[in-house]
Structure formats: C-alpha cells, structure tokens
Backbone bond lengths (Angstrom), bond angles and torsions (degrees), N, CA, C in turn:
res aa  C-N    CA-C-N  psi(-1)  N-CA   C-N-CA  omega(-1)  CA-C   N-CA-C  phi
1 X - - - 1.439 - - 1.518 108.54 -
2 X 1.280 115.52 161.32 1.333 120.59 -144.72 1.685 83.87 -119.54
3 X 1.498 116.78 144.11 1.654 110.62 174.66 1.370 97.22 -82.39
4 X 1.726 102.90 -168.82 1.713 101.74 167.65 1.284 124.04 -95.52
5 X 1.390 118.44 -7.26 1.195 133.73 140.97 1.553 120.05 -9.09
6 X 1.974 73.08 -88.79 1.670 84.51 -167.13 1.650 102.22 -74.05
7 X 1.400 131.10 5.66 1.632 103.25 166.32 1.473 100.34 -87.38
8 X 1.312 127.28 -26.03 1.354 118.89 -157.97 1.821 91.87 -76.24
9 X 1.030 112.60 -25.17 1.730 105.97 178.24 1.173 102.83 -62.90
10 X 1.371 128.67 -44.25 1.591 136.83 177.70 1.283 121.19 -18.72
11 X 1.852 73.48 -66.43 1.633 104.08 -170.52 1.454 128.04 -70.66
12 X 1.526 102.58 -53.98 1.627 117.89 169.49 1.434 125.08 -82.40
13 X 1.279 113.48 -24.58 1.536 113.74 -176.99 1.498 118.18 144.51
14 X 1.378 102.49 -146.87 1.445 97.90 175.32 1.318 104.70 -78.18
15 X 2.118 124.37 -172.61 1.138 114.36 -168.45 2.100 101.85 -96.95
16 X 1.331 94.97 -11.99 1.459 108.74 -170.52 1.800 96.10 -64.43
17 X 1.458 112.02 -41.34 1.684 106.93 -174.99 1.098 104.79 -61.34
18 X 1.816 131.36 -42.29 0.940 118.52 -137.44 1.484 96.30 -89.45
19 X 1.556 126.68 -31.54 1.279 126.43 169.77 1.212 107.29 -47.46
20 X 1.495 119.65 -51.45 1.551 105.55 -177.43 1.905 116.82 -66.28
21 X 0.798 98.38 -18.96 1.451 93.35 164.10 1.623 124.24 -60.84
22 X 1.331 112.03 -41.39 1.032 104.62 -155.58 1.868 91.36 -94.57
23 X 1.094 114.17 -22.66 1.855 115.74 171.93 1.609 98.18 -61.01
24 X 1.379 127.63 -26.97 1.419 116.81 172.14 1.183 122.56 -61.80
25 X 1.397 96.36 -35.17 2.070 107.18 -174.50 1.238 102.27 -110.02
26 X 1.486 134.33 26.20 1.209 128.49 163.05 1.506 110.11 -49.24
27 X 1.192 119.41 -42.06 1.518 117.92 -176.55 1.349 122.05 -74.05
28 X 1.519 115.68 2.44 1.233 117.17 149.42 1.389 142.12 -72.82
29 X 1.434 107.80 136.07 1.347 109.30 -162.72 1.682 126.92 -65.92
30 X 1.786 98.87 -6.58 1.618 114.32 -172.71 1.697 113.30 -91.19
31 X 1.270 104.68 -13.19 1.340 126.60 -177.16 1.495 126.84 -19.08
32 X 1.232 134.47 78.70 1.733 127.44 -143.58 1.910 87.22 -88.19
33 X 1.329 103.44 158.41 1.608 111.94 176.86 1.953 92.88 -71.94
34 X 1.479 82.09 -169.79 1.718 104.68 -169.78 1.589 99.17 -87.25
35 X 1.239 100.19 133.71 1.567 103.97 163.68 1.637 127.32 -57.69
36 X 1.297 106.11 116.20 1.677 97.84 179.29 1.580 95.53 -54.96
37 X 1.360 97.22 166.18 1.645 135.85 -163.73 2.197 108.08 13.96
38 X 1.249 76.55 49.21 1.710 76.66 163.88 1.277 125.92 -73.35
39 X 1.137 111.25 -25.43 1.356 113.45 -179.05 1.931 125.03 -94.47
40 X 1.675 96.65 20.02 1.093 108.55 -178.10 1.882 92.90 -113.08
41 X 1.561 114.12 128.05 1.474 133.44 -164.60 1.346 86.43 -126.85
42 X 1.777 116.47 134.30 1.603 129.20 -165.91 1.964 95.52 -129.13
43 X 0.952 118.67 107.63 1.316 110.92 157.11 0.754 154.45 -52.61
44 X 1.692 155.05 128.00 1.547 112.85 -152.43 1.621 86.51 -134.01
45 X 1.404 122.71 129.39 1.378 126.94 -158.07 2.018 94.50 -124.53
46 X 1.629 123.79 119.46 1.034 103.41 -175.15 1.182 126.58 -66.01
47 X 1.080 153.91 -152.10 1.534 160.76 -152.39 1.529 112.48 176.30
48 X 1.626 105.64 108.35 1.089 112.02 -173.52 1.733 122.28 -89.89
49 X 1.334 114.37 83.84 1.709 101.67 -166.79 1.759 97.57 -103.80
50 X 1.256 122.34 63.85 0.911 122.25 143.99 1.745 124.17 -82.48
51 X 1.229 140.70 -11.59 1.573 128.93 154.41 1.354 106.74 -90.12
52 X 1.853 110.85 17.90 1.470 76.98 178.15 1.365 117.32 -123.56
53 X 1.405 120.45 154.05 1.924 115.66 -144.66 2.035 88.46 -111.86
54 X 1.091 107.92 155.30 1.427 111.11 170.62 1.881 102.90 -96.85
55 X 1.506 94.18 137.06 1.951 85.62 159.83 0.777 100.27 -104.35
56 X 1.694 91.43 169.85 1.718 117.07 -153.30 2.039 86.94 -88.73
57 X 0.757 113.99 123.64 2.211 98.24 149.30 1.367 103.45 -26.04
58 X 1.331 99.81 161.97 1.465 122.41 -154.80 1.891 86.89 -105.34
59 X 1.178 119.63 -25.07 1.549 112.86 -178.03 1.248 117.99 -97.94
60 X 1.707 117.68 -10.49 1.307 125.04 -158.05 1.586 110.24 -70.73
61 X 1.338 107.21 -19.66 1.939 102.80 -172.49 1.440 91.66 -91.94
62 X 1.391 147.32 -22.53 1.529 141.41 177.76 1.618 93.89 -75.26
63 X 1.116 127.42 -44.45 1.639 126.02 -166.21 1.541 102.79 -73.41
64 X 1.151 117.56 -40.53 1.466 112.02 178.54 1.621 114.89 -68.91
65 X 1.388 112.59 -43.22 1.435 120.85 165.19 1.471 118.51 -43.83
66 X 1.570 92.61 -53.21 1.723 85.55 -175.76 1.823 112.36 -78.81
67 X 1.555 115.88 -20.94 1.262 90.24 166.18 1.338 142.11 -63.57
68 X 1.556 98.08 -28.78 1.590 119.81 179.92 1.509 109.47 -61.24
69 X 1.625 104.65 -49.46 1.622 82.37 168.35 1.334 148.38 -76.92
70 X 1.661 103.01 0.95 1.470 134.42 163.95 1.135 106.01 -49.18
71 X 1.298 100.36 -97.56 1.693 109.83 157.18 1.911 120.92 15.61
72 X 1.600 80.37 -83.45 1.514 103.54 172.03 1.506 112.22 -45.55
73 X 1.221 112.75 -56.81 1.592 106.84 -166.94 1.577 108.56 -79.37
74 X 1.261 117.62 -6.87 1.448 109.54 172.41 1.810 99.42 -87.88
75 X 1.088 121.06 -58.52 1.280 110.82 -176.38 1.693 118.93 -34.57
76 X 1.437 90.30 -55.31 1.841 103.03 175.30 1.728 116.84 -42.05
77 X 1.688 101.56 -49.96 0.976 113.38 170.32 1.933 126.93 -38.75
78 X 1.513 91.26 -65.41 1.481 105.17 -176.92 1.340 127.75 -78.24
79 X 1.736 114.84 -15.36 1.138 121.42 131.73 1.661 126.87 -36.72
80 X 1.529 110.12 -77.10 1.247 101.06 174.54 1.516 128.74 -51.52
81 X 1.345 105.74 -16.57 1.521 91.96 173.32 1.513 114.27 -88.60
82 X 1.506 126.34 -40.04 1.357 136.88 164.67 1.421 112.17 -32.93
83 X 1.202 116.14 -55.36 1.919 128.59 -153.49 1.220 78.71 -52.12
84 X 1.737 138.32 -90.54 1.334 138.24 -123.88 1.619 88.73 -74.87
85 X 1.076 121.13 -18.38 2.125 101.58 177.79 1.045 90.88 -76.41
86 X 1.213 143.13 -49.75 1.646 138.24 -127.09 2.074 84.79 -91.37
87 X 1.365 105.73 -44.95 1.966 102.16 177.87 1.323 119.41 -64.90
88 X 1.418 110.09 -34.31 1.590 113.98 159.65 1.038 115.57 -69.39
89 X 1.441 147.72 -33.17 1.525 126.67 160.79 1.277 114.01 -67.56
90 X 1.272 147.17 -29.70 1.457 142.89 171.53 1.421 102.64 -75.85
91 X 1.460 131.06 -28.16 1.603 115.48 170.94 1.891 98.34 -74.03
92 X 0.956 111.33 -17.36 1.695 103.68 -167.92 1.822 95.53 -81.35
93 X 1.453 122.71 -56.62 0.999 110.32 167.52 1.595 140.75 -48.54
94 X 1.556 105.47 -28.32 1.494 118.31 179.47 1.421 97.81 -78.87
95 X 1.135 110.25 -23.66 2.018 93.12 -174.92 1.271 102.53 -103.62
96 X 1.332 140.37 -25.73 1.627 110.24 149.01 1.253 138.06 -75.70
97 X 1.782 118.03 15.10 1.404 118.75 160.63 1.439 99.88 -84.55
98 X 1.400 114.72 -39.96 1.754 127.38 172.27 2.076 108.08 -36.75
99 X 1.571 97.27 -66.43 1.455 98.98 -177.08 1.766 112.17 -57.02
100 X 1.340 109.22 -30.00 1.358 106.59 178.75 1.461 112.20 -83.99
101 X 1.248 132.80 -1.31 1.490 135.88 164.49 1.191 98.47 -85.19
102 X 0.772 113.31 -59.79 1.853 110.58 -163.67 1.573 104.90 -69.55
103 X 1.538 132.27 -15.45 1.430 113.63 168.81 2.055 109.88 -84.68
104 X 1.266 92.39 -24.70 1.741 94.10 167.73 1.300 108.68 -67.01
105 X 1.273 134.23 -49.80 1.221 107.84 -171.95 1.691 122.66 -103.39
106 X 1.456 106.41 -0.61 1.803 105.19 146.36 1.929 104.61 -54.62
107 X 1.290 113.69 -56.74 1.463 116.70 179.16 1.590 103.29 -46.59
108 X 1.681 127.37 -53.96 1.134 110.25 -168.81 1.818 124.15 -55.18
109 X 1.768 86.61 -33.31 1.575 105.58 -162.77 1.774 98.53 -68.13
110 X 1.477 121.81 -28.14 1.306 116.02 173.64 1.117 131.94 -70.42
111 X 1.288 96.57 -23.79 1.732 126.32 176.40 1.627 102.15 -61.20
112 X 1.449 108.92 -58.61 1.792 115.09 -167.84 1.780 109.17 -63.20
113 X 1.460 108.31 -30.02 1.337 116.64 -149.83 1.791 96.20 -85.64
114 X 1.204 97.61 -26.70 1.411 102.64 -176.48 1.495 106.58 -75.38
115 X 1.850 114.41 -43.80 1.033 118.17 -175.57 1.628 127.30 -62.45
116 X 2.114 106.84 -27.24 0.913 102.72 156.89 1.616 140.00 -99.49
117 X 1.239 102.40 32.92 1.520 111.35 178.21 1.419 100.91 -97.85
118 X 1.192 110.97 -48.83 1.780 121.72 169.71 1.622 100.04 -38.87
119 X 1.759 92.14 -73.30 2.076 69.52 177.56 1.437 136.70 -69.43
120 X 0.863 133.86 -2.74 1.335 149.12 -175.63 1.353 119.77 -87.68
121 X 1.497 107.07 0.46 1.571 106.26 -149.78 2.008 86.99 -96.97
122 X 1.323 107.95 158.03 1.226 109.52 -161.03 1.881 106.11 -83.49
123 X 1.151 138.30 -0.57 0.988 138.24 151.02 2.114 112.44 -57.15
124 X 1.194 92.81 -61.24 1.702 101.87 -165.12 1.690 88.69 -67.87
125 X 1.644 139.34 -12.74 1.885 113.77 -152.70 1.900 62.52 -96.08
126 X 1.537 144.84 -48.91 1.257 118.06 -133.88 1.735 98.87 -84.78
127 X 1.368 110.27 -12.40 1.800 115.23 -179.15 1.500 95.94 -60.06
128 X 1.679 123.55 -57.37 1.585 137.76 -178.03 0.963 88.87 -44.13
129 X 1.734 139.26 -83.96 0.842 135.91 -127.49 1.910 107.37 -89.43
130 X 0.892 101.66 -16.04 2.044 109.76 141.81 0.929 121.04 -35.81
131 X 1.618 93.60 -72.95 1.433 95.01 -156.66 1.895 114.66 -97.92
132 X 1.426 116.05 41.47 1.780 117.76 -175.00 2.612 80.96 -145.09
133 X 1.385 109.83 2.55 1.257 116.93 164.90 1.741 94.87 76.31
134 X 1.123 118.75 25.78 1.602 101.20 171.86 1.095 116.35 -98.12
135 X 1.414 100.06 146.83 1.917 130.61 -167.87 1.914 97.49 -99.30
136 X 1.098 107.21 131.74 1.567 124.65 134.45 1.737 109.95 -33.55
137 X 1.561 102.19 112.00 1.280 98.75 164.90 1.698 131.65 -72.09
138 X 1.603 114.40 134.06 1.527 75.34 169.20 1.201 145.14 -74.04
139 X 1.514 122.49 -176.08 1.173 120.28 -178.04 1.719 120.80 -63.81
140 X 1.410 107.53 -26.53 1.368 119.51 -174.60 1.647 108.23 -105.86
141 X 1.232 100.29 10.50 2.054 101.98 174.94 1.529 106.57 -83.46
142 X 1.374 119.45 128.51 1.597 102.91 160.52 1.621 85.81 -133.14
143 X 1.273 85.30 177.82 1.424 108.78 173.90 1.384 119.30 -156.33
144 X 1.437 113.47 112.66 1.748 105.29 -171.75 1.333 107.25 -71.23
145 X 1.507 105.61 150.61 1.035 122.30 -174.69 1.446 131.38 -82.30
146 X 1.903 96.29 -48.23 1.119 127.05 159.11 1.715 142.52 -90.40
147 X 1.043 143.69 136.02 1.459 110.92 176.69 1.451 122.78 -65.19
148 X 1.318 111.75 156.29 2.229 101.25 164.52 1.163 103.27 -51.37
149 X 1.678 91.07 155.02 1.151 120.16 -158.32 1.827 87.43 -93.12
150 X 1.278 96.02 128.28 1.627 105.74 -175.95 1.423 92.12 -128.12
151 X 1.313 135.75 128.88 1.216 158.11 -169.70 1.781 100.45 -77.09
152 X 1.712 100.00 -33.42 1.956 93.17 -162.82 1.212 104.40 -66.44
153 X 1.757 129.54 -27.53 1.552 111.86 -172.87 1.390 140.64 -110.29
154 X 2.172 90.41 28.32 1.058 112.77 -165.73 2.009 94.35 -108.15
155 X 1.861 106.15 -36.63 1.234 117.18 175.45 1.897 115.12 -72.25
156 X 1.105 106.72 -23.09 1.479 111.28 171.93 1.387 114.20 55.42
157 X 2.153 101.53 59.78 1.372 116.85 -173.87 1.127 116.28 -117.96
C-alpha cells in the first residue's frame, strides 16, 4: 500500500515541490502538521498464485458427509411426521365427498321407489294391461310349462 505521501508525489510532483508549497502557506492559519511516517514508500509487487492449489482440511469431507446426512434425517424425520396429517386430511376430504354421495343417492333411491309405486299401482297395471289386450287368466286354464319328466333324455340311452 501506497502512503499519502507517496500518492500526493504522484499527483503533484516531486516531494521537494510539495514541501515548498506548503513553506509558502506556512502562514496559513489551516496549516495541518506532518504526517507520521510519510516518508516511509511500500511497494506493492503482484503475486502470482496461479499454480497454487488450496487443501481441503483433513475433516472437511467427514463434516460435509455428516451434515448431509443430518439434513437427510431431519427431512425423513418431518416427513414422517407430516405424511399421516397430510393422509388424514385427504381421508377427511374423501369421506365428505363419500357422505355427500351417499345422501344423493339415498335421495335418488327415494326418487325411484316413489316412481315405482306410481307405476305399480293397480289402477295404471289394468290401463297397460288394456291397452297391450291382456285377459285375466282363468281360474281353471293351465298350461304346462315344461314337458313330463321322461327319464330317457336325461339318461342318454
């Protein structure tokens, strides 16, 4: 580092002018004393550390390891504690879309039951049955359904 000295020599000149400058304005009343060690000039020479490599500390790759798995085990941690709130709010939401299905379709099922009592009701089956020409069977009509039961075409003789 450079004193202010030596920049003001830089700047103004040699150091012999600048003394004489200031023996001109000695009779000024603003006149500051002499700077300690002005007359000490520091060189500043660069320094080339381009071949040169830093080592690492001898603990620094175990310290980084073990933070990382710090790290790790807290995350793991707060995961496991998070997950089961975060599944209980999605079970809380899934079962009141649940309660709201199941009151729509109790509503639907009241809806049908009504609709089929209306049809069912014995005024509206004898209007149908008007109007497609069906008769009341009689009491003495049958009609088999099946043939007798003949054993030969069940034994396959």
């Amino acid at each position: 580092m450079a004193t202010f000295a030596a920049i003001m020599e830089r700047i103004t000149g040699t150091k012999e002018e600048a003394e004489e400058q200031v023996r001109e304005n000695a009779e000024s009343e603003y006149l500051s004393r002499p700077l300690p060690n002005e007359q000490v000039y520091l060189w500043v020479r660069t320094i080339d550390n381009s071949r040169v490599r830093a080592v690492a500390p001898p603990g620094a790759s175990r310290a980084c390891w073990k933070s990382i798995v710090a790290s790790l085990a807290v995350v793991a941690l707060l995961v496991g504690v998070l997950l089961p709130l975060a599944y209980n709010l999605l079970a809380g939401y899934r079962l009141s879309a649940l309660e709201v299905e199941h009151q729509r379709l109790l509503d639907d099922k009241a809806r049908l039951e009504q609709e089929e009592s209306a049809l069912l009701s014995p005024a509206i089956m004898a209007e149908v049955a008007a109007s497609r020409q069906l008769v009341d069977a009689a009491p003495y009509d049958r009609a088999p359904l099946a043939p007798a039961g003949d054993r030969a075409l069940a034994m396959n003789r």
